[in-house]
DSSP file (Angstrom, degrees, kcal/mol; ACC not computed):
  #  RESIDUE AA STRUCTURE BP1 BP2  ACC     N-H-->O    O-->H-N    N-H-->O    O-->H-N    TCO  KAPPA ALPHA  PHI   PSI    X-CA   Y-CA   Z-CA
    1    1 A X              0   0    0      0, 0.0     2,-0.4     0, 0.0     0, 0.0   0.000 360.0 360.0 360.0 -49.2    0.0    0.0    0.0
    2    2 A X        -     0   0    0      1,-0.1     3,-0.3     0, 0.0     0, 0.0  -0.928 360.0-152.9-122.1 159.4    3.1    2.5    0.5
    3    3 A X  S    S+     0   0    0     -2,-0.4     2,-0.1     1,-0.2    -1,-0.1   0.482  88.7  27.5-112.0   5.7    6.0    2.4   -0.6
    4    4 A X    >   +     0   0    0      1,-0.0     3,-2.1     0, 0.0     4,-0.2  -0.662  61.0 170.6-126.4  80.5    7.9    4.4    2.1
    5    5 A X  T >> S+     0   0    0     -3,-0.3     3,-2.8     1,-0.3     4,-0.7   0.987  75.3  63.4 -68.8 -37.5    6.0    4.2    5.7
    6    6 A X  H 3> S+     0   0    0      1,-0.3     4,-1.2     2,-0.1     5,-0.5   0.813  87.4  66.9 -55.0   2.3    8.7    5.7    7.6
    7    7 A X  H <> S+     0   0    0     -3,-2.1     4,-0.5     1,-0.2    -1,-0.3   0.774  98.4  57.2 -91.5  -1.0    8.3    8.8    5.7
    8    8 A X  H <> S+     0   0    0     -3,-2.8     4,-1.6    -4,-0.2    -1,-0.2   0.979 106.7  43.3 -73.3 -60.7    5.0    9.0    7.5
    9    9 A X  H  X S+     0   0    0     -4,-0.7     4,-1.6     2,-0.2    -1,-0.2   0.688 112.3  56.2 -59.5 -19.6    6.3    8.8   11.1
   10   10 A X  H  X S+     0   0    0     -4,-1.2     4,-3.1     2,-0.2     5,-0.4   0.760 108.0  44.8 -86.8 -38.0    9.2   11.4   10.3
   11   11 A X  H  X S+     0   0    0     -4,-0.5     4,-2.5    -5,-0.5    -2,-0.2   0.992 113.7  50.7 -73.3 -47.9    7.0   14.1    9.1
   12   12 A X  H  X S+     0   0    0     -4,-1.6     4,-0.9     1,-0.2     3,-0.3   0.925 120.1  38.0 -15.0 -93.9    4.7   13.3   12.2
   13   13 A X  H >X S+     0   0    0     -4,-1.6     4,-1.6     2,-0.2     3,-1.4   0.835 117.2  48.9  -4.5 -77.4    8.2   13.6   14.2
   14   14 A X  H >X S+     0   0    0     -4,-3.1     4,-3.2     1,-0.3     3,-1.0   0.954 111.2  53.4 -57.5 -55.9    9.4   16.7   11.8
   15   15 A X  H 3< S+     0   0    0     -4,-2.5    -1,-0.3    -5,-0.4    -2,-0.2   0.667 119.7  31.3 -55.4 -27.8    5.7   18.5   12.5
   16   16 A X  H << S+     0   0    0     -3,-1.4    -1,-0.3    -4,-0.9    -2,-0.2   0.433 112.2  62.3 -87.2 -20.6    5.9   18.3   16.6
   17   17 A X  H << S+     0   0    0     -4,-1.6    -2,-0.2    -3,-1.0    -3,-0.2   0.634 108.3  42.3-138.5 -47.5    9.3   18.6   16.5
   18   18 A X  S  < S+     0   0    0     -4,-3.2     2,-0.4    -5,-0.4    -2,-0.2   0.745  96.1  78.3 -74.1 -35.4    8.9   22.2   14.9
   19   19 A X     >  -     0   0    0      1,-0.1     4,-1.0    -4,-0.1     5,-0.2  -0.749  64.3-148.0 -91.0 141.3    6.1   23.8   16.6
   20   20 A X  H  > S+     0   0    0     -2,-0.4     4,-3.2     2,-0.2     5,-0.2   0.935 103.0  49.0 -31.3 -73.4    6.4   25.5   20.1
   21   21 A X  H  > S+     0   0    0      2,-0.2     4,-0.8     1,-0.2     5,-0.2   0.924 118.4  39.8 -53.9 -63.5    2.9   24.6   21.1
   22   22 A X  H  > S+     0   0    0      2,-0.2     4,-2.3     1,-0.2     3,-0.5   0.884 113.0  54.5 -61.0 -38.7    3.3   20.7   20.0
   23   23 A X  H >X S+     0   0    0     -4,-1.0     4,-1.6     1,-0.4     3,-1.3   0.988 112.1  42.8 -84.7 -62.3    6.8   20.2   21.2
   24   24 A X  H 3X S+     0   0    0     -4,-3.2     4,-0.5     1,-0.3    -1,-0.4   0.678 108.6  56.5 -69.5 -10.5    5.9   21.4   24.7
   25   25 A X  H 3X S+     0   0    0     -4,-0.8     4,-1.6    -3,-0.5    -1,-0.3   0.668 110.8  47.8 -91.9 -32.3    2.8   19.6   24.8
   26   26 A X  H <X S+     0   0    0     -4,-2.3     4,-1.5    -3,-1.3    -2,-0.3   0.922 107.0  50.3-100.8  -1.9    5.0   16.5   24.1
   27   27 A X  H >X S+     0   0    0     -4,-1.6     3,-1.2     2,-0.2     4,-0.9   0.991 111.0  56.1 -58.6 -69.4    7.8   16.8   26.6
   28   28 A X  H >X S+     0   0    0     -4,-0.5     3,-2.3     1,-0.3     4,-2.1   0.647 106.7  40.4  -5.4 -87.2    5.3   17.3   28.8
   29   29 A X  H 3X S+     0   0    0     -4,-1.6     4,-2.0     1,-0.3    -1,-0.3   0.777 116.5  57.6 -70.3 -38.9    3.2   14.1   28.3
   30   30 A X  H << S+     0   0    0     -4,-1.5     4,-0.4    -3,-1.2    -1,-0.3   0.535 102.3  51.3 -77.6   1.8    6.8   12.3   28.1
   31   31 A X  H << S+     0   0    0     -3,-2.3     4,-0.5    -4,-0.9     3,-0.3   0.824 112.7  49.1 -71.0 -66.4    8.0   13.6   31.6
   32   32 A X  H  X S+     0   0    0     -4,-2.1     4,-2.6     1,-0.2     3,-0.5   0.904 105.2  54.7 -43.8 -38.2    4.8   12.1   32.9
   33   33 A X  H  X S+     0   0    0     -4,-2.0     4,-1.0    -5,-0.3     3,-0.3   0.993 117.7  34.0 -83.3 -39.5    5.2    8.9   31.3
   34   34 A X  H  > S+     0   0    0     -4,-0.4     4,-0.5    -3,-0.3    -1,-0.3   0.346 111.6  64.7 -72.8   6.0    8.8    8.2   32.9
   35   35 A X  H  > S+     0   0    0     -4,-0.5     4,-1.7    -3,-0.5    -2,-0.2   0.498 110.4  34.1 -94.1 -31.0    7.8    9.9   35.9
   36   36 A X  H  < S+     0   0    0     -4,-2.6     4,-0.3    -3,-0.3    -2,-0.2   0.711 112.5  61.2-103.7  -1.2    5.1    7.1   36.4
   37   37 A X  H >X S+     0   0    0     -4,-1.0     3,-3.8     2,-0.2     4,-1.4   0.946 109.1  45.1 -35.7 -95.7    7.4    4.6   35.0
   38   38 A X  H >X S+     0   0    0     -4,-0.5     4,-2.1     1,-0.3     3,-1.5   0.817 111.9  48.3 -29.0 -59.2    9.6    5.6   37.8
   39   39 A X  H 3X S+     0   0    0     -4,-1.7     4,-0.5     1,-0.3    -1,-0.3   0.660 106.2  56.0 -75.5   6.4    7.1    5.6   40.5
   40   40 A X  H <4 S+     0   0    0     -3,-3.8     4,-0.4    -4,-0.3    -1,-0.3   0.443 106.1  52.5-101.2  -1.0    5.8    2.3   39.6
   41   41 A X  H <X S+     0   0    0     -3,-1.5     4,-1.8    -4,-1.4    -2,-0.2   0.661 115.7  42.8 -99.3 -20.0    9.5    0.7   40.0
   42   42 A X  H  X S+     0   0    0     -4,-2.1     4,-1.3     2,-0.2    -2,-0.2   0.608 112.7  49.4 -93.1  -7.6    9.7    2.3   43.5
   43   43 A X  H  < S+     0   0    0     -4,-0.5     4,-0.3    -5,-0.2    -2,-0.1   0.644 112.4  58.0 -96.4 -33.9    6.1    1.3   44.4
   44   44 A X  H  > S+     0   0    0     -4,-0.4     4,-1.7     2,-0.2    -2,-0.2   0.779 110.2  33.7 -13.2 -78.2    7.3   -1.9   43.2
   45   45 A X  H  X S+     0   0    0     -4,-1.8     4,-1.6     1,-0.2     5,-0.3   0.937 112.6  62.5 -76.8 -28.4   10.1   -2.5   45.3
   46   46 A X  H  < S+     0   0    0     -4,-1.3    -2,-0.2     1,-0.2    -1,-0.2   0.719 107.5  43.3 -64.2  -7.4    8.6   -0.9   48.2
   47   47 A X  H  > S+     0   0    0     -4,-0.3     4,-3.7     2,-0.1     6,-0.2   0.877 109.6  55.0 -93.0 -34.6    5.9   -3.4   48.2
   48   48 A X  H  <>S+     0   0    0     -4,-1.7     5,-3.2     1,-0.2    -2,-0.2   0.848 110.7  45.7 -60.4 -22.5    8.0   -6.3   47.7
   49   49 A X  T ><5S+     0   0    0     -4,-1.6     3,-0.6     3,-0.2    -1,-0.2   0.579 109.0  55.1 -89.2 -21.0   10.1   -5.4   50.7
   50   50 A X  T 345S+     0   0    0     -5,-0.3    -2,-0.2     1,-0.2    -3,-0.1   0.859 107.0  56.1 -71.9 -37.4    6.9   -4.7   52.8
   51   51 A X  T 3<5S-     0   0    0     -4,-3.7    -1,-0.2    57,-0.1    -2,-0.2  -0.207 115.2-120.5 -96.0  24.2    6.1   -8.3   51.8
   52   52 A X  T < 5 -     0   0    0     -3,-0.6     2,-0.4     1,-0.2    -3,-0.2   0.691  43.1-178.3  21.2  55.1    9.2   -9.5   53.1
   53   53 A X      < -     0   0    0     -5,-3.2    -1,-0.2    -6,-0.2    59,-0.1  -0.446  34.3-114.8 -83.1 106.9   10.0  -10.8   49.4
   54   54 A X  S    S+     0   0    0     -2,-0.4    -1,-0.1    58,-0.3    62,-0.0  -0.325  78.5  42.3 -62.2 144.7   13.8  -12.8   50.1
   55   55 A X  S    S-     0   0    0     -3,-0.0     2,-0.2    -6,-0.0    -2,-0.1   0.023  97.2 -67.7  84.8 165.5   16.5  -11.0   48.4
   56   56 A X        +     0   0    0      1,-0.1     3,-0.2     2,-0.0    -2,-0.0  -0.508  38.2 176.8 -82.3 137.4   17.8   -7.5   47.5
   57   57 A X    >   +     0   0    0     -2,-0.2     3,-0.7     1,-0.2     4,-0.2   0.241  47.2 111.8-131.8  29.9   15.3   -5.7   45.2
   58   58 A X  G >>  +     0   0    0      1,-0.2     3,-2.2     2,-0.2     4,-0.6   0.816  66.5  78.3 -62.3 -44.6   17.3   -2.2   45.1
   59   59 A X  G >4 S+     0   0    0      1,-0.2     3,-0.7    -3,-0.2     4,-0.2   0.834  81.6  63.9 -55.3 -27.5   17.9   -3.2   41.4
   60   60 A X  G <4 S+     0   0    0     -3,-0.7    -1,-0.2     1,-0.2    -2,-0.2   0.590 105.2  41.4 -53.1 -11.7   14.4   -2.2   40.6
   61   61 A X  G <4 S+     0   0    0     -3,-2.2    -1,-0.2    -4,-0.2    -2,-0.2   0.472 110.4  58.2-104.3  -8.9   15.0    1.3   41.4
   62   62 A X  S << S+     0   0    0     -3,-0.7     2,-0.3    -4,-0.6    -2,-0.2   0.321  88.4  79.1-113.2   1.8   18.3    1.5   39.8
   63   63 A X  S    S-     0   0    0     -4,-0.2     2,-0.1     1,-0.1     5,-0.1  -0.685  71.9-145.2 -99.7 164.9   17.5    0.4   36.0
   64   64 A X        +     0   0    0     -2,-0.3    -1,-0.1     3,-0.2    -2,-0.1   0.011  43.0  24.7-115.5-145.3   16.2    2.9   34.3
   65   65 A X  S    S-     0   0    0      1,-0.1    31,-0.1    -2,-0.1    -2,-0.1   0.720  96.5 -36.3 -43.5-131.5   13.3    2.8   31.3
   66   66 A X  S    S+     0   0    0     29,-0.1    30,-2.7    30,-0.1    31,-1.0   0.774 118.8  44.4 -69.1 -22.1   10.5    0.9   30.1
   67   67 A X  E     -A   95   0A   0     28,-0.3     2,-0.3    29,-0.1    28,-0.2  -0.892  62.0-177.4-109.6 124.6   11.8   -2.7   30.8
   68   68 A X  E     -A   94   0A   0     26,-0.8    26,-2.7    -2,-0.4     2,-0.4  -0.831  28.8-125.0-121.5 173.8   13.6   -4.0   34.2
   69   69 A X  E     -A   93   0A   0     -2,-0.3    24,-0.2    24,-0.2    23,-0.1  -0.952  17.4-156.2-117.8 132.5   15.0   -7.4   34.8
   70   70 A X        -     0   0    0     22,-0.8   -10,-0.2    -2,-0.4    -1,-0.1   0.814  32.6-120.2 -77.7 -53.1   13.3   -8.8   38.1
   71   71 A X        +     0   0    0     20,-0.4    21,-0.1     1,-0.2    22,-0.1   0.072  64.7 149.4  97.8 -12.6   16.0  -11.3   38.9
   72   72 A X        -     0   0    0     20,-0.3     2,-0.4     1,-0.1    -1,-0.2   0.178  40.7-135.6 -32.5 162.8   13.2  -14.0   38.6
   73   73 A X    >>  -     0   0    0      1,-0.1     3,-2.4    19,-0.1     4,-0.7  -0.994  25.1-100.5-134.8 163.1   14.2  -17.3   37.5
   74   74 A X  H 3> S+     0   0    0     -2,-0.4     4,-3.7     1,-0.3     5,-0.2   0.592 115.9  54.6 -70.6 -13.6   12.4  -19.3   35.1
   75   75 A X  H 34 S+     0   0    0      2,-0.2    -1,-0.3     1,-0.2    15,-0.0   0.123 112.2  50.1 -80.0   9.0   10.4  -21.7   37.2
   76   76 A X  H <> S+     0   0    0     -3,-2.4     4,-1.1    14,-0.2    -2,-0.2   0.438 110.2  46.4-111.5 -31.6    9.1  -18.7   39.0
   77   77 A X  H  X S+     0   0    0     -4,-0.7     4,-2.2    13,-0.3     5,-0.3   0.912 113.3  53.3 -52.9 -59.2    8.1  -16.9   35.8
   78   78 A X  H  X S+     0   0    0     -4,-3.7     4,-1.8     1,-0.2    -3,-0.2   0.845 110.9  46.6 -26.4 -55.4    6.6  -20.4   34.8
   79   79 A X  H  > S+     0   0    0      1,-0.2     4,-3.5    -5,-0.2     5,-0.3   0.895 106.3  54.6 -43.7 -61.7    4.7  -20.3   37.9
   80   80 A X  H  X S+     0   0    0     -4,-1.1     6,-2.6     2,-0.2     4,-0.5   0.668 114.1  43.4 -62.3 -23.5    3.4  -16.6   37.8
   81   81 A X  H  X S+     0   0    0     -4,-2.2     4,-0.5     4,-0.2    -1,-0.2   0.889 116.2  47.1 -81.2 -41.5    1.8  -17.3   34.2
   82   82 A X  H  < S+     0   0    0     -4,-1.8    -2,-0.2    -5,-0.3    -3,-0.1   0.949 132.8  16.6 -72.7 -39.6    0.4  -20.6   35.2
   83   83 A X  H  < S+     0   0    0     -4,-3.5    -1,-0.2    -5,-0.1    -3,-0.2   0.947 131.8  32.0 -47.1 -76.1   -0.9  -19.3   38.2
   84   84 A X  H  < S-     0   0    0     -4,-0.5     3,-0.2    -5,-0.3    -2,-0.2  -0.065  93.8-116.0 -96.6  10.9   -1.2  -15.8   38.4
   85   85 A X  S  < S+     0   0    0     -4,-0.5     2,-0.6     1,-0.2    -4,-0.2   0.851  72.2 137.8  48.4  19.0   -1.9  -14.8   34.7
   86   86 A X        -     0   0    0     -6,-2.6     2,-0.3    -9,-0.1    -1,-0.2  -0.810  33.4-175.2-106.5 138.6    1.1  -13.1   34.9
   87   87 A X        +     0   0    0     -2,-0.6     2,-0.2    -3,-0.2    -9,-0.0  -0.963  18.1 139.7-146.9 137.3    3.5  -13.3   31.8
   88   88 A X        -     0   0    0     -2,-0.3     6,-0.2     1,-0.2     2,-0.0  -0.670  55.0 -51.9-160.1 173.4    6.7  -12.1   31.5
   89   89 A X    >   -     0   0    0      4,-1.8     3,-2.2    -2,-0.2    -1,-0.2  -0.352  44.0-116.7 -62.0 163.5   10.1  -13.3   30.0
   90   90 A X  T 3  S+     0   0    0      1,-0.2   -13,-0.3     2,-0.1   -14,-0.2   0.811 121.1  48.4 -46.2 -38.4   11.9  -16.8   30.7
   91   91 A X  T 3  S-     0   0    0      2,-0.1   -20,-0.4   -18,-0.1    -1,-0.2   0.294 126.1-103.0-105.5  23.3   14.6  -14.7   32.1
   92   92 A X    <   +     0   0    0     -3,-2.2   -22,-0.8     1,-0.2     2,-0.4   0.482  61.8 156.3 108.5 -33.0   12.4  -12.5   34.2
   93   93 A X  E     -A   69   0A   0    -24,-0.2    -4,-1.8   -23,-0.1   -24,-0.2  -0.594  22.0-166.1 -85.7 125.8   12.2   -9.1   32.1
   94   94 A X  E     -A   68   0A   0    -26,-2.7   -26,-0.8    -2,-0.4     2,-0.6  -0.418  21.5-118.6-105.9 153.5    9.0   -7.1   33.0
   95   95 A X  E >>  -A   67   0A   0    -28,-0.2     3,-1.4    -2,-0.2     4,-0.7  -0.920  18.3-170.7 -75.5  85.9    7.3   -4.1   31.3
   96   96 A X  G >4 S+     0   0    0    -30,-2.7     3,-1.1    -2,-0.6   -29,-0.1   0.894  85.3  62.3 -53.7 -28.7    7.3   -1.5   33.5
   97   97 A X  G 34 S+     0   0    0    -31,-1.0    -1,-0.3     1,-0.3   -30,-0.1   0.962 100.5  66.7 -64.0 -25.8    4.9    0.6   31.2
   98   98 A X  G <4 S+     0   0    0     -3,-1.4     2,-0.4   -32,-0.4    -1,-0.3   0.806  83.2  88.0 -68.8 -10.4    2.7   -2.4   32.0
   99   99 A X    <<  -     0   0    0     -3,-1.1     2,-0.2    -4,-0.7   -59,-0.1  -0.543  57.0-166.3 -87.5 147.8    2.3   -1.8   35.5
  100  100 A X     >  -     0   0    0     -2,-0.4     4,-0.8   -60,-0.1     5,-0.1  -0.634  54.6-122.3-122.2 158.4   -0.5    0.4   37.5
  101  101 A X  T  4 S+     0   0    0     -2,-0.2     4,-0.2     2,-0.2    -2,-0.0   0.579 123.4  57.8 -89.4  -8.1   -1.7    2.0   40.3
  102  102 A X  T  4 S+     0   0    0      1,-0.1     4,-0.2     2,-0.1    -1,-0.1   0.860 125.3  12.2 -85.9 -37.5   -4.7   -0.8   39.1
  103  103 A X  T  > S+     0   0    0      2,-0.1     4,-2.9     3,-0.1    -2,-0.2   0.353  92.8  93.5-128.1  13.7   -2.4   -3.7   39.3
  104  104 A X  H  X S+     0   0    0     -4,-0.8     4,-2.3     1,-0.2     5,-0.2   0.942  85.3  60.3 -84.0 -26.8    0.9   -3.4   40.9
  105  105 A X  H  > S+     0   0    0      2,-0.2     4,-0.7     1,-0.2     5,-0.2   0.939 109.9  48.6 -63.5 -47.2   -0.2   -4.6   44.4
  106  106 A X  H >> S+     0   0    0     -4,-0.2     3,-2.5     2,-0.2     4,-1.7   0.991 114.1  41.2 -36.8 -62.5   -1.2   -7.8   42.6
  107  107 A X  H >X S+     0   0    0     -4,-2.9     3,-2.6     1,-0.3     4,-1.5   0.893 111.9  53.8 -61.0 -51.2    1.7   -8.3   40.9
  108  108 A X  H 3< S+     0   0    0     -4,-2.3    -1,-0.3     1,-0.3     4,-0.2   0.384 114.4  40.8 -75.1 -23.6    3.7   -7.4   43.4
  109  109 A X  H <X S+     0   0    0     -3,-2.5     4,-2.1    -4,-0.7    -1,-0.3   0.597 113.9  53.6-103.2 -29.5    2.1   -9.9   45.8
  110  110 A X  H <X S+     0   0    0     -3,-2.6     4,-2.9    -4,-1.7    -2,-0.3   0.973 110.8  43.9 -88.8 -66.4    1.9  -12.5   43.1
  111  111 A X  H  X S+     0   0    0     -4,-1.5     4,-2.2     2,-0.2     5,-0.4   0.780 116.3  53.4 -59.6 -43.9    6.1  -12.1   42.2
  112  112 A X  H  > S+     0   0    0     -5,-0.4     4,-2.4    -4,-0.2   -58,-0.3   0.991 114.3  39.7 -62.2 -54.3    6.6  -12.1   46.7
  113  113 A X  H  X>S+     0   0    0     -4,-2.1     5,-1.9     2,-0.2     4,-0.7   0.993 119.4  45.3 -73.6 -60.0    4.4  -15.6   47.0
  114  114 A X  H  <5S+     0   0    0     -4,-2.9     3,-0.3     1,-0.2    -1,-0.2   0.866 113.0  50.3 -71.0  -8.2    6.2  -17.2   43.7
  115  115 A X  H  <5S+     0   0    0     -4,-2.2    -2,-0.2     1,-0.2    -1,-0.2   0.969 112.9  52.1 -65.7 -52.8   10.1  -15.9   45.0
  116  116 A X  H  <5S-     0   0    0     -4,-2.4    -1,-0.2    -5,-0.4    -2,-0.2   0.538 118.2-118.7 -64.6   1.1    8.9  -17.8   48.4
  117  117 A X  T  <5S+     0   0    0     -4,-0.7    -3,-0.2    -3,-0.3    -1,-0.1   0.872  84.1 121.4  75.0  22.9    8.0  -21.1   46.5
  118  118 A X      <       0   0    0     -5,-1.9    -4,-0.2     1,-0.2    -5,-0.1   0.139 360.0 360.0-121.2  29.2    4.2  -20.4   47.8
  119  119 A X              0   0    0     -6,-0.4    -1,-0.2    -5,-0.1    -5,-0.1   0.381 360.0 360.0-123.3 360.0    2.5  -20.2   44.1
């Protein structure tokens, strides 16, 4: 149907990118969105550590962007899908974007019981 789609997303890009008015409306909305990124990796370890979750979980607060590595191993991922409907990599690697003020106390509860062998 086209024959060059990137050229869409770069004018899109080029057109925000140029204006005052756009450009500040999307720093904006991209400070918010790593700003709750962030506080859902600290809401995150602070619940697992409330939940007396074994092990050091400081590394969640110390990656940075959309994706962290949990430290899970894969028979505890296994677990959390088969269980907990929660699905994630083999090795553990999480979405942050995916997480909520709607769901992190699940997961969070969900990731504490299968680190303890109790899922």
């Amino acid at each position: 149907m086209y024959s060059n789609p990137p050229l869409h997303g770069a004018r899109i890009a080029s057109t925000i990118l140029r204006n005052q008015d756009l450009y500040g409306l999307w720093e904006s909305e991209v400070k918010h969105m790593a700003g709750r990124i962030i506080d859902m990796r600290h809401r995150l370890r602070d619940n697992l550590v409330n939940l007396n979750t074994p092990g050091d979980w400081s590394h969640i607060t110390r990656q940075i962007g959309m994706f962290s590595f949990t430290g899970l191993t894969t028979p505890q991922t296994k677990a959390l899908a088969e269980k907990a409907h929660i699905y994630m990599t083999a090795d553990g690697r999480i979405s942050m974007a995916g997480l909520n003020a709607s769901n992190i106390d699940y997961f969070s509860e969900s990731v504490s019981k299968a680190v303890k062998g109790e899922l």
